[in-house]
GUDO-467493 format. One record per residue (C-alpha): x, y, z; residue in one letter; residue number from 0. Coordinates in steps of 0.5 Angstrom, whole numbers. Layout:
// residues N
X | Y | Z | A | NUM
...
// end
This chain:
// residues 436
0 | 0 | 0 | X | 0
5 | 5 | 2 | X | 1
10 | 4 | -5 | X | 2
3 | 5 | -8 | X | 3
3 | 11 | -5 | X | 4
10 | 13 | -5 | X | 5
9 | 10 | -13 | X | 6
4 | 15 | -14 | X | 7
7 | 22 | -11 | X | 8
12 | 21 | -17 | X | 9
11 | 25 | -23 | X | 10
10 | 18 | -27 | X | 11
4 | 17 | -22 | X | 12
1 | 24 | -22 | X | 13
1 | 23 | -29 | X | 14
-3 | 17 | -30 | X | 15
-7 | 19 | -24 | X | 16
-8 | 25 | -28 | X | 17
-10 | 21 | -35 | X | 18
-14 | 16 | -31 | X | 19
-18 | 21 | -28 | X | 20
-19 | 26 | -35 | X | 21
-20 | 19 | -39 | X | 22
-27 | 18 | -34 | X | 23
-29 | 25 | -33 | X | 24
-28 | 25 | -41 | X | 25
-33 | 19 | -42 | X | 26
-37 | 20 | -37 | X | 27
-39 | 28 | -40 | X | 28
-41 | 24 | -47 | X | 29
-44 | 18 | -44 | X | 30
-49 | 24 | -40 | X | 31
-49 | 28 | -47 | X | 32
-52 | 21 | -51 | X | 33
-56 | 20 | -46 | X | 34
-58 | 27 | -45 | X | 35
-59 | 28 | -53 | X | 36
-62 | 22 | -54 | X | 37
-68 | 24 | -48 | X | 38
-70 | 30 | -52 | X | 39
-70 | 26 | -59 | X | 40
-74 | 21 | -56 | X | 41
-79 | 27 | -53 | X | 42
-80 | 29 | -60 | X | 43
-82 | 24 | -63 | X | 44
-87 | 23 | -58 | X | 45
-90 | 30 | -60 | X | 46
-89 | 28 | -67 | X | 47
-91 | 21 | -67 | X | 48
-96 | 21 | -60 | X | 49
-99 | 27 | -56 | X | 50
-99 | 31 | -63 | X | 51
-104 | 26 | -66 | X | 52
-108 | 25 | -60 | X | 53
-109 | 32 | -60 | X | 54
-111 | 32 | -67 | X | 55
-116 | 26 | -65 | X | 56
-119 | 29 | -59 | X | 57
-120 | 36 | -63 | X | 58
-124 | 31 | -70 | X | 59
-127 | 28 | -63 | X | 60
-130 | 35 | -60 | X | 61
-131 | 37 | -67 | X | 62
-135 | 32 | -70 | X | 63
-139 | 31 | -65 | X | 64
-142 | 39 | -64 | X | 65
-142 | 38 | -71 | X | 66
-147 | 32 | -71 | X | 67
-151 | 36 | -66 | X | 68
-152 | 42 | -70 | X | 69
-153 | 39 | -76 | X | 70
-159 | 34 | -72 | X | 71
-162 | 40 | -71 | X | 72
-162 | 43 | -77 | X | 73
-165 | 37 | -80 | X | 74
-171 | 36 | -75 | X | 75
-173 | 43 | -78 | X | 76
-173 | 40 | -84 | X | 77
-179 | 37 | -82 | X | 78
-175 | 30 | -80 | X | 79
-174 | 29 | -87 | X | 80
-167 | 33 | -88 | X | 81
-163 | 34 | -94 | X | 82
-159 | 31 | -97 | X | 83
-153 | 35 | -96 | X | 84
-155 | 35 | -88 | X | 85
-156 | 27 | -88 | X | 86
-150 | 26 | -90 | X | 87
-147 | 31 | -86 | X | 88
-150 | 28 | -80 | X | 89
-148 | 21 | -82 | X | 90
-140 | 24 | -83 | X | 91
-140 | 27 | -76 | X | 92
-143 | 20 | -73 | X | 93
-138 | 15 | -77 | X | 94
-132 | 20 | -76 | X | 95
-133 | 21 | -69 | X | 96
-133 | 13 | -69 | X | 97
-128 | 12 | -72 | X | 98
-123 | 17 | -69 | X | 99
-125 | 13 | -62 | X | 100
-124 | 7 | -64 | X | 101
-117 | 10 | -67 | X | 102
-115 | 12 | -60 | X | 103
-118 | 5 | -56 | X | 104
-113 | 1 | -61 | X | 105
-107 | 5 | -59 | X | 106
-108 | 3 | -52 | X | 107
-111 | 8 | -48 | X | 108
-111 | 7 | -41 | X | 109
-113 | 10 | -34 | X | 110
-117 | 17 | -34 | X | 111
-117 | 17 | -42 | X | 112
-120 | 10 | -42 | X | 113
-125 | 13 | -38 | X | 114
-127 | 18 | -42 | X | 115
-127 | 15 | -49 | X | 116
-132 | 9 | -45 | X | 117
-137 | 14 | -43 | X | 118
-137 | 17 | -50 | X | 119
-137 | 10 | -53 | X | 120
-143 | 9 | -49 | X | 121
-147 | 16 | -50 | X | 122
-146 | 15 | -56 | X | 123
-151 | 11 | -58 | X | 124
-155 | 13 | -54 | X | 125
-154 | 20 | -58 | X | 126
-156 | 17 | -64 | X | 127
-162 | 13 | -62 | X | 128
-166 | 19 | -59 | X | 129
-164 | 23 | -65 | X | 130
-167 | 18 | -70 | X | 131
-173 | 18 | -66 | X | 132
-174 | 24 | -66 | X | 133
-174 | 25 | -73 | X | 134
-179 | 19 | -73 | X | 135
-185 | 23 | -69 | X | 136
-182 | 29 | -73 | X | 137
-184 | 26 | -79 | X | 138
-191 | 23 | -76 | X | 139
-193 | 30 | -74 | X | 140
-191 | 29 | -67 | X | 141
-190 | 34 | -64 | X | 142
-186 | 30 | -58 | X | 143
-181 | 30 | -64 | X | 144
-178 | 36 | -61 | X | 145
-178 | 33 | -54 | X | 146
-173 | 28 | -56 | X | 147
-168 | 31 | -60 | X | 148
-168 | 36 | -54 | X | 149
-166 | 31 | -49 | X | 150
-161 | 28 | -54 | X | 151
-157 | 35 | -54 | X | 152
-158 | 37 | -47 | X | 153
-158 | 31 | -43 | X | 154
-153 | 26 | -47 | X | 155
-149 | 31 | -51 | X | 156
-148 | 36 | -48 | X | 157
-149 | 34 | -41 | X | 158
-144 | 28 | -43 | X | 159
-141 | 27 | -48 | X | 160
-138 | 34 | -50 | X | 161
-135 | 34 | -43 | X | 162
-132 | 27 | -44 | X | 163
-129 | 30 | -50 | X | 164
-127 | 37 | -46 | X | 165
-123 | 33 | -43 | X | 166
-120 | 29 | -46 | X | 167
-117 | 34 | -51 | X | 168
-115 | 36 | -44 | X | 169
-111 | 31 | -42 | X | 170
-108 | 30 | -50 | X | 171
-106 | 38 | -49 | X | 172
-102 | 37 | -41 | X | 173
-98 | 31 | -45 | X | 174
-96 | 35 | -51 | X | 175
-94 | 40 | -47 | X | 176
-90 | 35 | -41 | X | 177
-87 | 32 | -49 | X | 178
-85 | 39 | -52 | X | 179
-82 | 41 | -45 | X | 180
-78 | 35 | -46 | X | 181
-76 | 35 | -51 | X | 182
-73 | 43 | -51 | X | 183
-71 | 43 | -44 | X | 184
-64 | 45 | -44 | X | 185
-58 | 39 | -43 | X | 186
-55 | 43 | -36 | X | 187
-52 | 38 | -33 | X | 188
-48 | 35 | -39 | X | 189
-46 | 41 | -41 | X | 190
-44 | 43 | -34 | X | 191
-40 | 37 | -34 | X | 192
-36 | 38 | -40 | X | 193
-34 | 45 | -39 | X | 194
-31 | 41 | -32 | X | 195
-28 | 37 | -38 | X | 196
-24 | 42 | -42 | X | 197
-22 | 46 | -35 | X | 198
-19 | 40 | -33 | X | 199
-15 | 39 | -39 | X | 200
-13 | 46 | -39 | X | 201
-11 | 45 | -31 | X | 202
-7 | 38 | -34 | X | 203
-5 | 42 | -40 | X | 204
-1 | 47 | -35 | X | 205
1 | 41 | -30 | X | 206
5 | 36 | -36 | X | 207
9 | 43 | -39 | X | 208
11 | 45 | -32 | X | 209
14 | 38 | -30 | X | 210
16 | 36 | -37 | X | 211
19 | 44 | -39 | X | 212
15 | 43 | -46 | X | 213
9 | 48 | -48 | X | 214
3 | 43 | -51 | X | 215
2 | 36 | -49 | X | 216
-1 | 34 | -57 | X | 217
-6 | 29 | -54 | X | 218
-9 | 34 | -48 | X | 219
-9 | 38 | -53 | X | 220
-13 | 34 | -58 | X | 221
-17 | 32 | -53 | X | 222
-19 | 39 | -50 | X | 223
-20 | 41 | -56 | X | 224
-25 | 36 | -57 | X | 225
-30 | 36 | -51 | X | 226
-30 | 44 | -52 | X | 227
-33 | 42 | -60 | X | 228
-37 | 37 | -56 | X | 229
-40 | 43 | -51 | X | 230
-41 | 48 | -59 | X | 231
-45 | 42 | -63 | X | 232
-49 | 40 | -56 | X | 233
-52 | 47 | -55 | X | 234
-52 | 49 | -63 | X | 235
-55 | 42 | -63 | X | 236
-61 | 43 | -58 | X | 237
-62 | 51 | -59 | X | 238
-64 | 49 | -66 | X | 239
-68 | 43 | -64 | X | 240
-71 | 48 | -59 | X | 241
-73 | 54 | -63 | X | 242
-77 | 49 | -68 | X | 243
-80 | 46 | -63 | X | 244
-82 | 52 | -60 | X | 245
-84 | 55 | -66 | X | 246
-89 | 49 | -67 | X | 247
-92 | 50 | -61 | X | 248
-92 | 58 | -62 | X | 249
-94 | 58 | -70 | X | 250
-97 | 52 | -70 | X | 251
-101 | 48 | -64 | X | 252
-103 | 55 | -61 | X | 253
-106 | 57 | -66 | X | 254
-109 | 51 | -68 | X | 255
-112 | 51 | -61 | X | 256
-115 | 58 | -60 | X | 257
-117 | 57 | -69 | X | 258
-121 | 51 | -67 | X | 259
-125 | 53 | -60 | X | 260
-127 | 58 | -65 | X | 261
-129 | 53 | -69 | X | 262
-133 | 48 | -64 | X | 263
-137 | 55 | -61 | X | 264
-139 | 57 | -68 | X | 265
-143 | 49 | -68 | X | 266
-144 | 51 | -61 | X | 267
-148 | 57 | -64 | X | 268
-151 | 53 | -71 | X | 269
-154 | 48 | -66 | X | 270
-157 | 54 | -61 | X | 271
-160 | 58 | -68 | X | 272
-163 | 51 | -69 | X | 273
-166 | 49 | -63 | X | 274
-168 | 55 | -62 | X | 275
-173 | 54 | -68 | X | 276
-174 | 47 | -67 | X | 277
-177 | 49 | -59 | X | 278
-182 | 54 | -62 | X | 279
-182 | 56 | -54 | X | 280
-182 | 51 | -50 | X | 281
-175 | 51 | -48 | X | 282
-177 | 59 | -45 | X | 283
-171 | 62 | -48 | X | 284
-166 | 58 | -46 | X | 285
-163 | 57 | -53 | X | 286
-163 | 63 | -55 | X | 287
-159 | 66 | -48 | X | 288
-155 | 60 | -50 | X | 289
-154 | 62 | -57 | X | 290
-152 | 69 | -55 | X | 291
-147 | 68 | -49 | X | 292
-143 | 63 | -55 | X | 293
-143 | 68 | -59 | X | 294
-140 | 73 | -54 | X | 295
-135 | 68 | -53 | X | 296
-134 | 67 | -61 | X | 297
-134 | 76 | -63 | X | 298
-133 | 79 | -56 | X | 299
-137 | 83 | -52 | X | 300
-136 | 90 | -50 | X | 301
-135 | 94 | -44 | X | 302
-141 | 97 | -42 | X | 303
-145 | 97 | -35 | X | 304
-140 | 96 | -31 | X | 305
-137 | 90 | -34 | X | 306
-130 | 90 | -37 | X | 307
-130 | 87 | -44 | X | 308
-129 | 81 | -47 | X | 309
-124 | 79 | -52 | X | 310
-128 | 73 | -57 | X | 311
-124 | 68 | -60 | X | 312
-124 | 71 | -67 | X | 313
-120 | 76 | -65 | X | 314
-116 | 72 | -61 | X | 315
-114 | 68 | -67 | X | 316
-112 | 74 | -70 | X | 317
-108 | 75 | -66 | X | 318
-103 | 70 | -66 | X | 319
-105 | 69 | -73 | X | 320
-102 | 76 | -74 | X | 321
-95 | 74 | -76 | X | 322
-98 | 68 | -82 | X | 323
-101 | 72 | -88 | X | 324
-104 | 66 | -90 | X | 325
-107 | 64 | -84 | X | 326
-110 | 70 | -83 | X | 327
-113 | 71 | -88 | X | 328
-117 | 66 | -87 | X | 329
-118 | 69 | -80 | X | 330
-121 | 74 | -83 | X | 331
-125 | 71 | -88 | X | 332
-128 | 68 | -83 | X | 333
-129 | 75 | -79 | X | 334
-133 | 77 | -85 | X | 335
-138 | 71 | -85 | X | 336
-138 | 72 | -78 | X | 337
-142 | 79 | -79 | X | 338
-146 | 77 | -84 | X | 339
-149 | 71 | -79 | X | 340
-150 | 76 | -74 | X | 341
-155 | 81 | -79 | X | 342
-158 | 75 | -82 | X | 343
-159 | 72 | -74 | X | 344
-162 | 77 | -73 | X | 345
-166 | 77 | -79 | X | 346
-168 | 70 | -77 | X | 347
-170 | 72 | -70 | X | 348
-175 | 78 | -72 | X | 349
-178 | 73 | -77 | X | 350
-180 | 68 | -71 | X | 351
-182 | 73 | -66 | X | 352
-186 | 76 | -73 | X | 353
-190 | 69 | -73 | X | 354
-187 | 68 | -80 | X | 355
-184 | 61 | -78 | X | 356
-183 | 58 | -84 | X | 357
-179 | 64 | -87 | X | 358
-174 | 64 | -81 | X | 359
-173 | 56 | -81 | X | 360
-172 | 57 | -89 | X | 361
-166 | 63 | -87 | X | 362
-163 | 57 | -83 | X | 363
-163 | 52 | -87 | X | 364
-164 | 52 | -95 | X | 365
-157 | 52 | -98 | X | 366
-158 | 59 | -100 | X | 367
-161 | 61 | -93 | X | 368
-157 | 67 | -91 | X | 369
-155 | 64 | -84 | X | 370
-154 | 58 | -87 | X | 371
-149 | 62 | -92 | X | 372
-145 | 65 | -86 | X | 373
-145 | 59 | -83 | X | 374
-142 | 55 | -88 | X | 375
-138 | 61 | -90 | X | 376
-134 | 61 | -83 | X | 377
-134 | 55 | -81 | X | 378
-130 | 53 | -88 | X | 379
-125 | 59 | -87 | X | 380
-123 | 56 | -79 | X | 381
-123 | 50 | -82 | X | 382
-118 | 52 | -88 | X | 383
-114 | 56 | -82 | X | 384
-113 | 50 | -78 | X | 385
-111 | 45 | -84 | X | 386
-106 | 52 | -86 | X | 387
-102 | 52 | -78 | X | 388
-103 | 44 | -78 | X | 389
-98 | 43 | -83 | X | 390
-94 | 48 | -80 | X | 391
-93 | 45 | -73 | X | 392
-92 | 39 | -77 | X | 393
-86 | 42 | -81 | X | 394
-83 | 45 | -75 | X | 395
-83 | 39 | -70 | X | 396
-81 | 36 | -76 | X | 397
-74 | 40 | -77 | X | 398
-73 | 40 | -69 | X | 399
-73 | 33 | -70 | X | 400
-67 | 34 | -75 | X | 401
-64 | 39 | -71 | X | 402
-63 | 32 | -67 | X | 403
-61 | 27 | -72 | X | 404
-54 | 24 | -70 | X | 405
-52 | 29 | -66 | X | 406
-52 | 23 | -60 | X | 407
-47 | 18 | -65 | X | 408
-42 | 25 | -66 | X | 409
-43 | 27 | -58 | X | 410
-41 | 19 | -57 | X | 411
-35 | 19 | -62 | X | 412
-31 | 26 | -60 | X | 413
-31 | 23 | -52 | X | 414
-28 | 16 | -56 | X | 415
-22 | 21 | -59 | X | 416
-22 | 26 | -52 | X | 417
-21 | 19 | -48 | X | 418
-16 | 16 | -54 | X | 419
-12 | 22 | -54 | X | 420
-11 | 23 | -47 | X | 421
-8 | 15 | -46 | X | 422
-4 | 17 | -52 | X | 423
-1 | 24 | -51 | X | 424
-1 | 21 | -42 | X | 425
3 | 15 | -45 | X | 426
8 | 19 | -49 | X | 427
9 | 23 | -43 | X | 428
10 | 19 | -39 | X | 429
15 | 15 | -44 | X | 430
19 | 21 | -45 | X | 431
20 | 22 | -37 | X | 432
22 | 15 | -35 | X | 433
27 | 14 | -42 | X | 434
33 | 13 | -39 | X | 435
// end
């Protein structure tokens, strides 16, 4: 034990002590910096591949299903024997929100998920059957029509459904958010520790030039430069791969998601329009009042009697749609459309309280009825406008994700030459000083 001891106070020691230990923090650091770059990697395919899917389902969910209650009530208005392009809406709506859930089931949905897509799965159903009842008294000339359908927006779609379908886009959002926070976290301690390693080197650079009188051992040398080229590409590498993904989520799923609640009030507002109609009355103004507080929520409300103003979803869009000339265009558009609803709302309201019925029925549902129009013409526009920052998250995620590619392997090789050199450049020094 003592001759180690004594072995290692020689200048050999301290070099090979030297060596060992910068060889070990060497491979330690790029060990760190593999593992730290291949986390963030695999944080982006998650977004990529796993949460930005499943947000995108839970919004087609949420979507096709207030669309089916819309479009059901606009049908019923038709006297229980709808159009054609209302049917086969409706029937779209119904085989896509089916559709999409069995899509998520199959991916191995688990714990409150499971949960959430098992109450749809069974409410479901039982939306569809009250909805073909309803149609069928309808067209009988039953007036309990209206009952049916009132029950199947109230108690089993809007009561339950939609906010099984709320929350699970909920859930979808908090794991995008957890993945995307992941995947662009900033690799410290990787970081930290290969700046450890090239002050090391310096300080072991200093220590051989003072015993062996020579400036600049090669291998130390190599080895430190290395590592400090190890510590550029980690921080490049991933300050690239963090902008793009941050421009996903600012440029892309923001406004994705602000663009699509915009879209599920416009449905909202469509169905309150119809059932409105559909009650005659009997549901003493609620979905009017309901109608009404969507549509505040969808324009915005100005400030009056005391009340602050609020920003509506529309003017929200534009917003963080202001930086994409093609998005907001689309935004606008459907502002637009957005006012020209509202005169022919108004239209369709004046007319019902008039007693002119089948007037107000026609503006809401004749393919050339002016709120159907604006209807249609908005709820494209959202929709073209989400397509439109779809593919732009997908675009950015996307370039995050090559911002990555073989960064770990080029990481992993530099720590293999930082250690290498160090043997060989220690080796060398310790060879010269023993030579007889």
């Amino acid at each position: 034990m003592r001759r180690l001891v004594r072995a290692g106070n020689t200048t050999p020691g301290l070099m090979l002590t030297t060596g060992v230990a910068l060889v070990l923090i060497s491979l330690l650091a790029g060990l760190l910096a593999v593992f730290a770059v291949g986390e963030r990697a695999d944080a982006a395919k998650a977004v990529a591949t796993g949460s930005e899917p499943l947000g995108v389902k839970t919004q087609e969910i949420y979507r096709a299903l207030a669309d089916a209650d819309a479009t059901a009530a606009a049908g019923l208005l038709e006297g229980g024997v709808e159009s054609a392009d209302v049917r086969q809406r409706y029937q779209q709506a119904i085989e896509t929100a089916s559709s999409t859930l069995i899509q998520a089931a199959s991916a191995g949905a688990s714990g409150k998920v499971a949960e959430q897509l098992a109450v749809i799965g069974v409410q479901l159903p039982e939306y569809a059957r009250l909805v073909e009842r309803a149609r069928a008294e309808t067209r009988q000339g039953n007036t309990v029509g209206a009952a049916y359908l009132r029950s199947a927006s109230k108690n089993v779609m809007r009561a339950k459904i939609l906010p099984a379908a709320t929350a699970l886009h909920e859930m979808a959002e908090k794991r995008l958010s957890g993945d995307h926070r992941d995947a662009t976290s900033t690799p410290w301690v990787p970081l930290s520790l290969l700046l450890i390693s090239v002050v090391s080197f310096g300080g072991a650079l200093w220590f051989f030039a003072r015993r062996t009188h020579r400036r600049v051992n090669i291998g130390l040398a190599i080895a430190g430069l290395a590592t400090l080229v190890s510590i550029g590409w980690l921080w490049v590498g991933t300050d690239s791969s963090r902008t793009d993904l941050d421009r996903s989520r600012s440029d892309g799923w923001g406004p994705v998601e602000t663009l699509a609640q915009a879209r599920f009030l416009t449905l909202q507002a469509h169905g309150d329009e119809s059932l409105t109609l559909v009650m005659r009355g009997s549901d003493n103004g609620q979905y009017q009042n309901d109608f009404n507080d969507v549509w505040g929520r969808l324009v915005g409300v100005p400030a009056r009697d005391g009340h602050p103003a609020v920003v509506g979803m529309l003017a929200r869009a534009e917003q963080v749609t202001s930086s994409d000339p093609t998005t907001l265009a689309k935004v606008k558009a459907a502002q637009a459309a957005a006012r020209d609803w509202e005169k022919a709302h108004k239209d369709v309201v004046d007319l019902y309280e008039d007693g002119k019925f089948e007037q107000a029925v026609a503006l809401v549902t004749k393919a050339d009825g002016a709120s159907r129009v604006a209807f249609t013409r908005i709820d494209e526009a959202l929709h073209a406008a989400v397509a439109e920052d779809q593919k732009d998250f997908e675009d950015s995620v996307r370039a995050g994700r090559q911002g990555l590619d073989n960064l770990d392997i080029g990481l992993g090789v530099l720590a293999l030459i930082a250690a290498a050199a160090t043997v060989d450049g220690v080796r060398r020094e310790v060879g010269r000083y023993n030579r007889p």
